[in-house]
VOPAGU-2260 file (C-alpha; in pm, 1 decimal, decimal comma):
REM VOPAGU-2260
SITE   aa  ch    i         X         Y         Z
SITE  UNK   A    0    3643,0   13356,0    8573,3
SITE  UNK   A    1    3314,7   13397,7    8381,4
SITE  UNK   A    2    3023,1   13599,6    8478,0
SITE  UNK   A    3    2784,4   13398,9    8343,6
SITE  UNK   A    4    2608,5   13082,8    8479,2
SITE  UNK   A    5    2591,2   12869,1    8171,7
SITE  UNK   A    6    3007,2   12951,2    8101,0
SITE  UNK   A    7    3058,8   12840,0    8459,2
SITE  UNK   A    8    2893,6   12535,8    8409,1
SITE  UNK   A    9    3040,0   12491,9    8049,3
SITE  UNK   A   10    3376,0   12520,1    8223,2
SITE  UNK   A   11    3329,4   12219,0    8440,6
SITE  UNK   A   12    3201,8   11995,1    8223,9
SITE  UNK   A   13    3464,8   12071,8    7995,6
SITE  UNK   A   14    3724,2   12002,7    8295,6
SITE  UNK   A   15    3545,2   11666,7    8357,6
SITE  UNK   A   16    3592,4   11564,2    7935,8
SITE  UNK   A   17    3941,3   11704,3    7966,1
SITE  UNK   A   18    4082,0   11473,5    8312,4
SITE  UNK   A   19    3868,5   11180,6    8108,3
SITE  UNK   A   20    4035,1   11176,6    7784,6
SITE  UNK   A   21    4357,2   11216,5    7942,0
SITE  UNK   A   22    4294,3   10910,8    8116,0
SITE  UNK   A   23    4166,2   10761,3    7835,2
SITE  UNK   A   24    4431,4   10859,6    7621,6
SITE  UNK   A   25    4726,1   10791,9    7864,3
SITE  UNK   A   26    4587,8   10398,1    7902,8
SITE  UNK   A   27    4588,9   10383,2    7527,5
SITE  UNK   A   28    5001,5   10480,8    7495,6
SITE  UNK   A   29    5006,8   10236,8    7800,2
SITE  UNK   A   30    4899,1    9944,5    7554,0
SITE  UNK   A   31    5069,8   10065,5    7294,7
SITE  UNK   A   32    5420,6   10058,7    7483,1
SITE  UNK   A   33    5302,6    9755,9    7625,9
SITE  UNK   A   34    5304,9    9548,3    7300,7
SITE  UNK   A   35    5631,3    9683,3    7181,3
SITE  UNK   A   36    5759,0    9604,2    7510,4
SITE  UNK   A   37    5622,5    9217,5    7488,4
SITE  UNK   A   38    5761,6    9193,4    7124,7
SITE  UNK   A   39    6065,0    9324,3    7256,8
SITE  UNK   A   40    6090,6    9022,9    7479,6
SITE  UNK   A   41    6002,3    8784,5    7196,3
SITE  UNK   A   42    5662,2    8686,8    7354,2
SITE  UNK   A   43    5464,6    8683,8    7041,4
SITE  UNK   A   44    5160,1    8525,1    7188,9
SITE  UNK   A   45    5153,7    8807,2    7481,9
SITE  UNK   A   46    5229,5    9083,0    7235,7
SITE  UNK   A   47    4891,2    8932,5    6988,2
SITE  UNK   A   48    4679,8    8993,2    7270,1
SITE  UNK   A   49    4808,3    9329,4    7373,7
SITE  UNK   A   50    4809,2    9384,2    6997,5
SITE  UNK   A   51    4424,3    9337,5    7034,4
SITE  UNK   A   52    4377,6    9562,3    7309,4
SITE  UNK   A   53    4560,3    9846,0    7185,3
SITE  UNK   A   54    4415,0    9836,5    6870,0
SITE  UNK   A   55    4063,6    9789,4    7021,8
SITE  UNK   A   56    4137,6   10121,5    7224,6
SITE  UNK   A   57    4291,8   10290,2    6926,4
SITE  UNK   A   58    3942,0   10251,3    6754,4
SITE  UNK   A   59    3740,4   10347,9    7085,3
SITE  UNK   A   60    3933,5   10658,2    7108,5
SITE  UNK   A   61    3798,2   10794,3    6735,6
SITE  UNK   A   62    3440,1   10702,0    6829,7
SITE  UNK   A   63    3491,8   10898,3    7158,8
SITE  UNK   A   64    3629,1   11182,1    6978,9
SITE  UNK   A   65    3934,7   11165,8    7175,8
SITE  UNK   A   66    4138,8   11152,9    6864,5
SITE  UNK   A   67    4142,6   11241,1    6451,0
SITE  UNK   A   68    4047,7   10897,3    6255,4
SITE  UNK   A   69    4426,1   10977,8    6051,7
SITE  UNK   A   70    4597,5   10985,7    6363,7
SITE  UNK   A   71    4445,1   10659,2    6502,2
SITE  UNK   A   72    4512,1   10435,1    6153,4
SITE  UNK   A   73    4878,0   10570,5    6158,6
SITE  UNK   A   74    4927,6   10496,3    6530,5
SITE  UNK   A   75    4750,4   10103,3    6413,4
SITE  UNK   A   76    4964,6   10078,6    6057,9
SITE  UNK   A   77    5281,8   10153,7    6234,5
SITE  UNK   A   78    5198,2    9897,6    6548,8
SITE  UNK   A   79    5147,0    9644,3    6304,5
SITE  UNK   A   80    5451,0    9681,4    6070,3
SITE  UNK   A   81    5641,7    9651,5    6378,3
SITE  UNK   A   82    5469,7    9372,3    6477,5
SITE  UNK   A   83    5510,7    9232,9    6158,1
SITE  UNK   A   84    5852,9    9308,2    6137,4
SITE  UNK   A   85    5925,8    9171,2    6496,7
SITE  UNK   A   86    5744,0    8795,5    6440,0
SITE  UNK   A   87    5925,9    8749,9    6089,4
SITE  UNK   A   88    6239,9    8782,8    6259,6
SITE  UNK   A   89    6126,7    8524,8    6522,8
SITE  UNK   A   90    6016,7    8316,6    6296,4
SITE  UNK   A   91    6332,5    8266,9    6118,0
């Protein structure tokens, strides 16, 4: 435990960001599975808007600084190739 008043401090607040982005973080993989789940089913209109809502979280996470910009476009490229890949093969 630290001596000092300021590191004290410093330690909760960094507790607080921690609990946060783990939050934020684990209802971002929720959307994510949630879409692949929904394409799974063949429900392409439910999996476009969850597609929307992931990706929209994706994107708040980098301006949050909850995550690297790289890691966030290769979490969205590979949600959309497989939603891409998932509505061509309904289609046909």
């Amino acid at each position: 435990m630290a001596n000092i008043k300021s590191q004290t401090k410093r330690i909760q607040t960094n507790l607080k960001a921690e609990v946060h982005n783990f939050t934020f973080k684990a209802s971002m993989r929720t959307a994510i599975k949630k879409t692949k789940a929904l394409l799974d089913k063949k429900d392409l209109n439910g999996a476009k808007l969850a597609l929307n809502l992931a990706v929209k979280l994706i994107d708040k996470s980098v301006a949050h600084g909850i995550q690297k910009s790289q890691t966030a476009a290769r979490q969205k490229s590979r949600l959309m190739n497989y939603f891409n890949l998932q509505s061509k093969t309904l289609s046909q």
